[in-house]
Biopython code that builds the backbone (N, CA, C, O; Angstrom):
import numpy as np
from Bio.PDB.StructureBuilder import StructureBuilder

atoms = [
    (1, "UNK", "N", (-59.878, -43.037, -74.538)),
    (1, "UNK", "CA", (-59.154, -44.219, -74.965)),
    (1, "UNK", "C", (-58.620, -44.935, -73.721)),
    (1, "UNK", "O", (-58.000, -44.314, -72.857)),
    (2, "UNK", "N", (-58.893, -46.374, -73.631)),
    (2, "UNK", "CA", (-58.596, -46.426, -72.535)),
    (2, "UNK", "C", (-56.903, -47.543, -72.795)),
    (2, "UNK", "O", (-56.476, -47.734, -73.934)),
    (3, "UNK", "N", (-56.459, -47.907, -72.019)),
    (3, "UNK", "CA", (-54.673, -48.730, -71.991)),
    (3, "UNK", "C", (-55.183, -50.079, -71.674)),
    (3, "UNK", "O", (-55.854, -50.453, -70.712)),
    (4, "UNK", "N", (-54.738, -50.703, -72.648)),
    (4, "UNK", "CA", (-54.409, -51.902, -72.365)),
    (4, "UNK", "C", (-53.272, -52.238, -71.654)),
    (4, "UNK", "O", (-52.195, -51.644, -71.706)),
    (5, "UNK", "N", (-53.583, -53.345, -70.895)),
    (5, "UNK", "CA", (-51.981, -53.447, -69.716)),
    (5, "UNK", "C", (-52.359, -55.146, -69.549)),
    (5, "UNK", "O", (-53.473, -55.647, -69.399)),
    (6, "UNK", "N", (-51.106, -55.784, -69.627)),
    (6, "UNK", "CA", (-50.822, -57.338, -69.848)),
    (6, "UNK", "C", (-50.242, -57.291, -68.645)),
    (6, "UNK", "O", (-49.277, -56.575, -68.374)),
    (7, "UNK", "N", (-51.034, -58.355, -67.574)),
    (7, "UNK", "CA", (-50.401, -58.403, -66.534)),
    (7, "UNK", "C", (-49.207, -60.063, -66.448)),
    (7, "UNK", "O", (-49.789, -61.022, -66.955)),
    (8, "UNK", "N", (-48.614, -60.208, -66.226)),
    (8, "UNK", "CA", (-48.053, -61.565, -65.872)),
    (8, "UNK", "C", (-47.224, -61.746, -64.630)),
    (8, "UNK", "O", (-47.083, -60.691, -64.010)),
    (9, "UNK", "N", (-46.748, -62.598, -64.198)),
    (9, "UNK", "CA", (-46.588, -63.437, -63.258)),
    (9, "UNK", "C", (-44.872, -63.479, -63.062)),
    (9, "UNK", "O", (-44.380, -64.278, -63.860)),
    (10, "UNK", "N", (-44.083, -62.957, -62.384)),
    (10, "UNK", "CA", (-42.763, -63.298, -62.204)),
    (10, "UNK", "C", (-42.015, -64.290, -61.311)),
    (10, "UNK", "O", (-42.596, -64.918, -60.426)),
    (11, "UNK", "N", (-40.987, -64.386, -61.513)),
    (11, "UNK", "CA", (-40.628, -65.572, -60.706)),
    (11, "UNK", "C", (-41.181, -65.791, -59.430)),
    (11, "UNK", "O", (-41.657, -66.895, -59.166)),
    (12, "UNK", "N", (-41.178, -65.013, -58.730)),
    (12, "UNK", "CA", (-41.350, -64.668, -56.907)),
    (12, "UNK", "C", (-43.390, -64.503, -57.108)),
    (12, "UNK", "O", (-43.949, -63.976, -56.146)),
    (13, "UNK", "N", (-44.070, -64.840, -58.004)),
    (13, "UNK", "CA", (-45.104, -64.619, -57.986)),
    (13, "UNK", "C", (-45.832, -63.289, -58.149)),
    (13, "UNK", "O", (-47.062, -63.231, -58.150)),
    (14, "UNK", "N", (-45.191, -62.419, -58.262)),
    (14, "UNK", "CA", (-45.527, -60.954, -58.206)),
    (14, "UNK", "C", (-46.109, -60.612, -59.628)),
    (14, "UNK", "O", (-45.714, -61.036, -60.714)),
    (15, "UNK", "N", (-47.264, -59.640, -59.331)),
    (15, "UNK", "CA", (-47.711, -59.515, -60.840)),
    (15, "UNK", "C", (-47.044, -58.128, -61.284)),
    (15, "UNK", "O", (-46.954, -56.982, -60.843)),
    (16, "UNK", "N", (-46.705, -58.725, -62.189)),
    (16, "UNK", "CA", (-45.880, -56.957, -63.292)),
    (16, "UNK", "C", (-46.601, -56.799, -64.942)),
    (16, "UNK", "O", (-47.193, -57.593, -65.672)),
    (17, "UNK", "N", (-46.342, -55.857, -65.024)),
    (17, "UNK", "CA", (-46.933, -55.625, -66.389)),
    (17, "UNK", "C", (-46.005, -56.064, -67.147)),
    (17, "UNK", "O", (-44.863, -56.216, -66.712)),
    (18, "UNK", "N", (-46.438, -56.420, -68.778)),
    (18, "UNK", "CA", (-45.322, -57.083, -69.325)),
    (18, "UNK", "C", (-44.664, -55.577, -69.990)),
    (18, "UNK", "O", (-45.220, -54.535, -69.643)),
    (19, "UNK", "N", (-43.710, -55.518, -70.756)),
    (19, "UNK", "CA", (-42.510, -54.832, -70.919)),
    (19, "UNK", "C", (-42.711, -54.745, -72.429)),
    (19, "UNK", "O", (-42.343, -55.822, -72.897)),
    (20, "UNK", "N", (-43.123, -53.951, -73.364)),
    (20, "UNK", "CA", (-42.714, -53.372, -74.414)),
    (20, "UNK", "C", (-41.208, -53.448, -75.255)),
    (20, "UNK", "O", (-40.433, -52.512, -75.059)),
    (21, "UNK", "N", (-40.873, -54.330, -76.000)),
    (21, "UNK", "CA", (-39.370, -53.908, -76.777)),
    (21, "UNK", "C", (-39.332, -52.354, -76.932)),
    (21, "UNK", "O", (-40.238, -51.555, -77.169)),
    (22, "UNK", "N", (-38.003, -52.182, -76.724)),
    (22, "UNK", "CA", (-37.334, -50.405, -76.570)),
    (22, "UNK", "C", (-37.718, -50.262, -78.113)),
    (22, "UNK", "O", (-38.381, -49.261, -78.382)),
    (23, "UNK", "N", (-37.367, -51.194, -79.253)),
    (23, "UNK", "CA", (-37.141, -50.833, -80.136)),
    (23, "UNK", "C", (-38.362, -50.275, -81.234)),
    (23, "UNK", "O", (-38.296, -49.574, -82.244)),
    (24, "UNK", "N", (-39.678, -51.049, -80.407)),
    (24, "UNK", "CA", (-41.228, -50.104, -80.622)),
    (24, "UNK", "C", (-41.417, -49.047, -80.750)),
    (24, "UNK", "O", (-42.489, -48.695, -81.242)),
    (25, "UNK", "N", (-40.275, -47.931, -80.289)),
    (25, "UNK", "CA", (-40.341, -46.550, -80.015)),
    (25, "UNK", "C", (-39.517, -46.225, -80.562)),
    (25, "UNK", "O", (-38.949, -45.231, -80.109)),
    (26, "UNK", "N", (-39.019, -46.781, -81.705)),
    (26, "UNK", "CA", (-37.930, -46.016, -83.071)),
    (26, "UNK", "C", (-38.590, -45.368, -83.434)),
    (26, "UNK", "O", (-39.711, -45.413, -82.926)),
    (27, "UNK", "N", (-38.424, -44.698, -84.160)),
    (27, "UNK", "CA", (-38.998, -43.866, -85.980)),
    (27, "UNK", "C", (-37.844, -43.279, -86.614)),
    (27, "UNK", "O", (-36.672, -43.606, -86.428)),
    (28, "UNK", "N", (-38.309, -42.333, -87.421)),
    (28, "UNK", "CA", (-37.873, -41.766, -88.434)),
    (28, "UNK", "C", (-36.729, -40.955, -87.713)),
    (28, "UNK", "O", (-35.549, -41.073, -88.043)),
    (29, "UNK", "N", (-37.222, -40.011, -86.571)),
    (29, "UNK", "CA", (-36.954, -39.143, -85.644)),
    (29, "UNK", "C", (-35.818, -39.425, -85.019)),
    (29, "UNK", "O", (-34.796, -38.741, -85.064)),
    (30, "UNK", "N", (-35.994, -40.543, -84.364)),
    (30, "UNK", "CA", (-34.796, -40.770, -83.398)),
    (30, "UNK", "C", (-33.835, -42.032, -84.439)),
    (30, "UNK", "O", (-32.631, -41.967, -84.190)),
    (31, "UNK", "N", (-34.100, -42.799, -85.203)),
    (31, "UNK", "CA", (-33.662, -44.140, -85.636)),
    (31, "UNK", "C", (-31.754, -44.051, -85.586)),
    (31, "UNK", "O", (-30.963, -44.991, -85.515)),
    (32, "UNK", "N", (-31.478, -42.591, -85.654)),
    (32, "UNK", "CA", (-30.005, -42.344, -85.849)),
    (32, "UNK", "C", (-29.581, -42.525, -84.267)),
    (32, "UNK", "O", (-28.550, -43.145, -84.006)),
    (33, "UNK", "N", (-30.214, -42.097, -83.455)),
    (33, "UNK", "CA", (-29.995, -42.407, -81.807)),
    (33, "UNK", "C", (-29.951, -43.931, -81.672)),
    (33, "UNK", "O", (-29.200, -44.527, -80.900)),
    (34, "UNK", "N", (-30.872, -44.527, -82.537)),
    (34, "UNK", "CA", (-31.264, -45.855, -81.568)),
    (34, "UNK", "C", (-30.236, -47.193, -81.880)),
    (34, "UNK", "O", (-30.684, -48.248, -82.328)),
    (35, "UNK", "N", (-28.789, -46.979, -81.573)),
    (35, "UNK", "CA", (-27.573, -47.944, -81.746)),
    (35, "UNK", "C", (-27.495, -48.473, -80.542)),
    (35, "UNK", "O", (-27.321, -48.051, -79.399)),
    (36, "UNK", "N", (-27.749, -50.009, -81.314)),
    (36, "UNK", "CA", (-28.045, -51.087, -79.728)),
    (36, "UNK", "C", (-27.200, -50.724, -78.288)),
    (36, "UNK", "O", (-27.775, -50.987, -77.232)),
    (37, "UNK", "N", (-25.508, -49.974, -78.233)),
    (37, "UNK", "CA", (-25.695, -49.965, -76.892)),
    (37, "UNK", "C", (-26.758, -48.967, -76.297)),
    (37, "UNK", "O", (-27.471, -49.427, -75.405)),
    (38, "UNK", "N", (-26.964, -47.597, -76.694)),
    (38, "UNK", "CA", (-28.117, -47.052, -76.338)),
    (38, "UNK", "C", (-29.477, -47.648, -75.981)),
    (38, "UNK", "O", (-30.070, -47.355, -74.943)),
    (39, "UNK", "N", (-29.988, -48.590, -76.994)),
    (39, "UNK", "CA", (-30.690, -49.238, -76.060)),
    (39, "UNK", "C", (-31.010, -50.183, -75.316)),
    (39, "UNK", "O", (-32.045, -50.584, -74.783)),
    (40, "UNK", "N", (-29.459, -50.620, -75.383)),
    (40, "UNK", "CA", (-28.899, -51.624, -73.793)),
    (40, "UNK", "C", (-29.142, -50.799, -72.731)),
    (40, "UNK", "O", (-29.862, -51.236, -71.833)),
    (41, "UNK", "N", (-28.691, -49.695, -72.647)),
    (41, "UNK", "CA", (-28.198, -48.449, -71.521)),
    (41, "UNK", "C", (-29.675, -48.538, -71.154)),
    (41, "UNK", "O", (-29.996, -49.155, -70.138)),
    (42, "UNK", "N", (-30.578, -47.963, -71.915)),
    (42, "UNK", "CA", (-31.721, -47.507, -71.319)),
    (42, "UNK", "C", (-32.671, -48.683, -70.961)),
    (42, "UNK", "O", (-33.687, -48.296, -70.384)),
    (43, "UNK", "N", (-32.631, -49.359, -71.061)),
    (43, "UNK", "CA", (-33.419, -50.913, -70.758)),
    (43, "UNK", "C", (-33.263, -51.036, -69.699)),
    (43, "UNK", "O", (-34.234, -51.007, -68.943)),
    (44, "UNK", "N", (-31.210, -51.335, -68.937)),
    (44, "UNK", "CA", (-30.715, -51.513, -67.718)),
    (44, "UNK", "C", (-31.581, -50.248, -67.271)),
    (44, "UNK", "O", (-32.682, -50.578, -66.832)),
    (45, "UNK", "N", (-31.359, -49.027, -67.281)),
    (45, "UNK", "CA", (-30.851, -47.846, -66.098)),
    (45, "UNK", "C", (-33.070, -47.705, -65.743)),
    (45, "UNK", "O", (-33.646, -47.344, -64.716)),
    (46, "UNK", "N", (-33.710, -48.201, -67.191)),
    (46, "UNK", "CA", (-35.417, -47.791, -66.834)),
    (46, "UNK", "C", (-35.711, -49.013, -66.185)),
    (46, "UNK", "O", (-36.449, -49.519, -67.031)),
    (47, "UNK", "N", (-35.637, -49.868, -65.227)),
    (47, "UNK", "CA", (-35.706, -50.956, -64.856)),
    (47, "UNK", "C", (-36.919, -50.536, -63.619)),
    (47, "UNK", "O", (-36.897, -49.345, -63.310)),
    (48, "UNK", "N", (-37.769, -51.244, -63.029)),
    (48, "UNK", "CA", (-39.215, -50.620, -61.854)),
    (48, "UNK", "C", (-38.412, -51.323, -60.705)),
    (48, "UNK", "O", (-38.387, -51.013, -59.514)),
    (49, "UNK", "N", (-37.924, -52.091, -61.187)),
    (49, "UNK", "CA", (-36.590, -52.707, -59.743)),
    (49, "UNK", "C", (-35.433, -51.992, -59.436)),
    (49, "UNK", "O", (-34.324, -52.073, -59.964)),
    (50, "UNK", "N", (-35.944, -51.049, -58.220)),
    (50, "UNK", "CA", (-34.674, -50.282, -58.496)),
    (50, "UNK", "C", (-33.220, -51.689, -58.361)),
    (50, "UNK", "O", (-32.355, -51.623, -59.234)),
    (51, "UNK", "N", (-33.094, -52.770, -57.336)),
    (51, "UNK", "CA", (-31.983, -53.406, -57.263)),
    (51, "UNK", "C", (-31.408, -53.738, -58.148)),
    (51, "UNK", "O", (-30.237, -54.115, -58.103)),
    (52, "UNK", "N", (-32.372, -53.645, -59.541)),
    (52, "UNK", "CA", (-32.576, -54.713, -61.065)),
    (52, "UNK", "C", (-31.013, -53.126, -61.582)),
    (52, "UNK", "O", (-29.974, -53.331, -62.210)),
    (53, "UNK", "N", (-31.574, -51.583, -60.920)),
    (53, "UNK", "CA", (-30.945, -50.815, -62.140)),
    (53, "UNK", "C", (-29.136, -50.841, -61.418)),
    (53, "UNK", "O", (-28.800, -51.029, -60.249)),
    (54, "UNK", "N", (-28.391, -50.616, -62.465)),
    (54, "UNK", "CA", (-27.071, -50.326, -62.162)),
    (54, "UNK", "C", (-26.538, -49.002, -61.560)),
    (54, "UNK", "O", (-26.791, -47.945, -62.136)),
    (55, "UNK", "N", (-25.743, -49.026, -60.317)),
    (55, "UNK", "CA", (-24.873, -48.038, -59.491)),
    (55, "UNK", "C", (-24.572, -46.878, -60.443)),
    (55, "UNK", "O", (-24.663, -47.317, -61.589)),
    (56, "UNK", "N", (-24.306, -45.803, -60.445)),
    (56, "UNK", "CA", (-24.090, -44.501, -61.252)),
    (56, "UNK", "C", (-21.971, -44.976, -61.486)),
    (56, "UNK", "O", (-21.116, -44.589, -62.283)),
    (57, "UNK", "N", (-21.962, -45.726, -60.580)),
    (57, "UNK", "CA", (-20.613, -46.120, -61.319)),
    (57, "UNK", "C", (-20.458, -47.266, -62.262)),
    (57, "UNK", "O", (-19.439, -47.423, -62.935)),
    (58, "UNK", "N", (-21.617, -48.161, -62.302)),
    (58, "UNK", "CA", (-21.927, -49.062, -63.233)),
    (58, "UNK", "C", (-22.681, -48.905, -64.377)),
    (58, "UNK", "O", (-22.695, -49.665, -65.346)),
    (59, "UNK", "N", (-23.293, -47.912, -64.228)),
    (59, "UNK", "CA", (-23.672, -46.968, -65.729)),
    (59, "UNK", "C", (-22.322, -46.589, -66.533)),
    (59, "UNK", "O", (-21.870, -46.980, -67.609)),
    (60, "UNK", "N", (-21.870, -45.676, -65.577)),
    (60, "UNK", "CA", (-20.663, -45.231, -66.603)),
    (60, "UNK", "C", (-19.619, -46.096, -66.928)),
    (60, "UNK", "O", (-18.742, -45.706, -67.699)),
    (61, "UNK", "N", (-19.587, -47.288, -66.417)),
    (61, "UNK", "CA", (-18.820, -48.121, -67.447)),
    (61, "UNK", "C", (-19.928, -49.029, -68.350)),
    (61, "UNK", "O", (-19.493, -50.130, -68.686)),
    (62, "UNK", "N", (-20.726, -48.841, -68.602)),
    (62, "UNK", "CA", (-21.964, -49.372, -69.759)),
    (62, "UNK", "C", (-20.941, -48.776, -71.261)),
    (62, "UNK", "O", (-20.425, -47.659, -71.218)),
    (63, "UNK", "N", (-20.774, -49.670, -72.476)),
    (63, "UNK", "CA", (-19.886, -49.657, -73.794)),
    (63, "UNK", "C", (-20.696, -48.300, -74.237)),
    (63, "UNK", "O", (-20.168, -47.510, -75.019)),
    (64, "UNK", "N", (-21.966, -48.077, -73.716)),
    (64, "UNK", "CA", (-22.691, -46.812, -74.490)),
    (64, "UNK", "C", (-21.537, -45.640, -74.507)),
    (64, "UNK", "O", (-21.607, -44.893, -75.483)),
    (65, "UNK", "N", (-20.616, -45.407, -73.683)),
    (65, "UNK", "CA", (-19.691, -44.117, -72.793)),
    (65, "UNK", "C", (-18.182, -44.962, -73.611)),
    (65, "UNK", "O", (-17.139, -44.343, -73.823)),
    (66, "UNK", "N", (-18.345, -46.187, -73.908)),
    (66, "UNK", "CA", (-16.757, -45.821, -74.539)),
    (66, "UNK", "C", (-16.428, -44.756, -75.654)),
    (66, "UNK", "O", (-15.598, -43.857, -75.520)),
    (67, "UNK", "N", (-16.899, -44.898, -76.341)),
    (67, "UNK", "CA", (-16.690, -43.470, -77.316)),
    (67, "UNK", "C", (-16.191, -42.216, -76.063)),
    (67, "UNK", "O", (-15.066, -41.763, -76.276)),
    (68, "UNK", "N", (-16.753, -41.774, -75.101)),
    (68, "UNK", "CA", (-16.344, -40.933, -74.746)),
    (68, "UNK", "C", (-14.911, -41.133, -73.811)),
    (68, "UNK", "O", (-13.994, -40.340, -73.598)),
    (69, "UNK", "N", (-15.112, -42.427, -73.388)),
    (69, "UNK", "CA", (-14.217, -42.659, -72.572)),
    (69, "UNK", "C", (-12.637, -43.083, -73.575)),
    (69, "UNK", "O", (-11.518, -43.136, -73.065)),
    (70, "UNK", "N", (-12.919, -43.323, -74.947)),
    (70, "UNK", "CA", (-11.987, -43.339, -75.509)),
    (70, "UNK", "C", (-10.807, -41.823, -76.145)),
    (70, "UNK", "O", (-9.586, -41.687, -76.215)),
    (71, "UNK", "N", (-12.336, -40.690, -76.593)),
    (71, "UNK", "CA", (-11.771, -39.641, -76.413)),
    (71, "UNK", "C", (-10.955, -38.984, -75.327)),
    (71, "UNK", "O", (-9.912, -38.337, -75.422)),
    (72, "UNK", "N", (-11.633, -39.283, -74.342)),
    (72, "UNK", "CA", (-11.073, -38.129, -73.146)),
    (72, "UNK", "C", (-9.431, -39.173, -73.388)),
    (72, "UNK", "O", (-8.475, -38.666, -73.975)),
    (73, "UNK", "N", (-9.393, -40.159, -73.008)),
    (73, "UNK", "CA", (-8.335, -40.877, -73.317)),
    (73, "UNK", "C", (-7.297, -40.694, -74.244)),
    (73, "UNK", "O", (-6.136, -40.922, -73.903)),
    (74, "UNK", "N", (-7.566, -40.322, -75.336)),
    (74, "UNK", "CA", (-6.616, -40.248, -76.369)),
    (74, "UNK", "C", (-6.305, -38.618, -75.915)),
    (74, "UNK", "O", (-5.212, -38.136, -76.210)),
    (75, "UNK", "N", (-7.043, -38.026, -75.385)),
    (75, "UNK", "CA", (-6.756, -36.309, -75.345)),
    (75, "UNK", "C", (-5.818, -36.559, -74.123)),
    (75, "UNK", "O", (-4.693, -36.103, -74.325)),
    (76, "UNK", "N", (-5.984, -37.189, -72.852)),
    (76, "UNK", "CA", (-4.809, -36.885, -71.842)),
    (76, "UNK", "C", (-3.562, -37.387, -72.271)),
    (76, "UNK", "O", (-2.522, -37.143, -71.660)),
    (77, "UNK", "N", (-3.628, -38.228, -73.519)),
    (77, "UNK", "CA", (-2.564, -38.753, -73.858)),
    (77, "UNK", "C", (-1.441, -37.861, -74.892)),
    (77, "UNK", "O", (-0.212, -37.816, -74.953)),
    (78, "UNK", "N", (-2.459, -37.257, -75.581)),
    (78, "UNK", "CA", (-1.655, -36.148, -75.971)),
    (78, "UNK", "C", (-0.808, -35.042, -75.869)),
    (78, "UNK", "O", (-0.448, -34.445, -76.884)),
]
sb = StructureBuilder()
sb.init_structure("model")
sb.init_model(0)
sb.init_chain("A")
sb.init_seg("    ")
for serial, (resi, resn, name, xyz) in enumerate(atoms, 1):
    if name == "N":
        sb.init_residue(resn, " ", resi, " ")
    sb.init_atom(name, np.array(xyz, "f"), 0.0, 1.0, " ", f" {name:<3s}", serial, name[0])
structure = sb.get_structure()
């Protein structure tokens, strides 16, 4: 079987393949995972530019981590 691959043209002239929606790769399986910041998070952080992906300190403030960042929060507060 062989891959089809769509090449196009970016600003700077460079050819890239075009990009698949994240959301092509739902199913049944994951569909409970796939809550849009999750696949905000992974869109930014899978980027072929690395300059394009965000700092490991700009990940962790991505809304995907408030939930956690709200827990740990309410627990030191306690």
């Amino acid at each position: 079987m062989t891959m089809l691959k769509t090449l196009i043209k970016d600003r700077n002239g460079e050819t890239r393949h075009s990009r698949k929606p994240w959301t092509k790769f739902i199913n049944a399986d994951n569909q409970h995972l796939a809550v849009p910041e999750a696949i905000d998070f992974l869109d930014k952080l899978l980027r072929y530019d690395h300059q394009e992906r965000p700092t490991a300190k700009e990940a962790m403030a991505h809304p995907y981590f408030y939930p956690v960042r709200n827990a740990e929060s309410s627990r030191t507060r306690a």
